[in-house]
N, C-alpha and C positions, 0 to 999 in steps of 0.2 A: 449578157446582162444589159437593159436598159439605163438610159442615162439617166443620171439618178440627181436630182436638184440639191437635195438635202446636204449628200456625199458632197455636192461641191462647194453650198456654203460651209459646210466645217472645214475644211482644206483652206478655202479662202478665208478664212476667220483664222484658222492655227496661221495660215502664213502672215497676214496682217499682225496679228498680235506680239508673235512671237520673238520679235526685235525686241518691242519694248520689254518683255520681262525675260528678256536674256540676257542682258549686258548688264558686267560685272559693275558693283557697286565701287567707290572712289577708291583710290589705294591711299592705305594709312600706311603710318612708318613708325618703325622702332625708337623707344625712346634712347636707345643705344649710341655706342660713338661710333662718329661720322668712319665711315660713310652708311648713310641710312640705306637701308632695306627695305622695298614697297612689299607692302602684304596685298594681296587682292583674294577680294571675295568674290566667291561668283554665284549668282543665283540658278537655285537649281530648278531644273524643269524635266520632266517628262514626256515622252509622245510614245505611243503602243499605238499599233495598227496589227488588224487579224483579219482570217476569216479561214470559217471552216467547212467544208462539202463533202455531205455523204449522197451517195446514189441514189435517187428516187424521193430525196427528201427537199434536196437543194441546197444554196448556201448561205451563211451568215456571215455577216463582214461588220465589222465594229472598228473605232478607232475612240482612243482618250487620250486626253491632257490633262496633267496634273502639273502646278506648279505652286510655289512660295510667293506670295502677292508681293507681302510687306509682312517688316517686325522690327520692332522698337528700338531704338541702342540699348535699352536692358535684359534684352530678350524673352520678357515676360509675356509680350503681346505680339500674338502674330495672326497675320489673314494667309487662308490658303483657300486657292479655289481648284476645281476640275470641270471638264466638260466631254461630254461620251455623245457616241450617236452607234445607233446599231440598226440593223436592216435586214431582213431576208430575202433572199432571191430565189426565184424559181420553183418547182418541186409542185407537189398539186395543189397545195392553199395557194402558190402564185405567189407574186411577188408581195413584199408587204410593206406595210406603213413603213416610213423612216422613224426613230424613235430617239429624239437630241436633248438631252440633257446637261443641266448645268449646276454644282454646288457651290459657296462658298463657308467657308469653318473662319468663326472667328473665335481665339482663344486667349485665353487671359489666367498666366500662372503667379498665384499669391505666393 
């Protein structure tokens, strides 16, 4: 496979990124008797990495992140984003475009 520019900004993106929405939100504590109990939340996040090769056709390799941005203390409003990049290799079209994409969802429940 050729080295691939694209493949390496999203790698260098998930890994810059990835600190700041993974680390767990403050620990709260029980209104309960002493001795209190930390609760910890922790933000969830995703990463999927593929790829698949048939004979004579070549291969495709994808990779996405999915994660919980942010959401409200009432839990009604939340942003979530993802970002995909997928690519084919080799086979007789040749290599092809990098293709990187990005969403954000923002939702709001009455």
């Amino acid at each position: 496979m050729n080295f691939n520019l694209g493949l390496l900004l999203l790698y260098t993106l998930l890994a810059v990124l990835a600190p700041f929405y993974s680390h767990a939100k403050p620990l709260q504590y029980d209104d309960g008797p002493v001795p209190r109990k930390p609760h910890r939340y922790k933000r969830q996040f995703s990463l999927n990495f593929g790829a698949t090769h048939e004979d004579g056709y070549g291969t495709d390799v994808n990779a996405e992140a999915i994660a919980s941005l942010w959401k409200s203390q009432s839990g009604n409003t939340k942003l979530d984003g993802s970002a995909s990049y997928t690519q084919h290799f080799g086979g007789l079209s040749g290599d092809g475009k990098a293709r990187i994409s990005g969403l954000l969802t923002f939702s709001h429940g009455y």
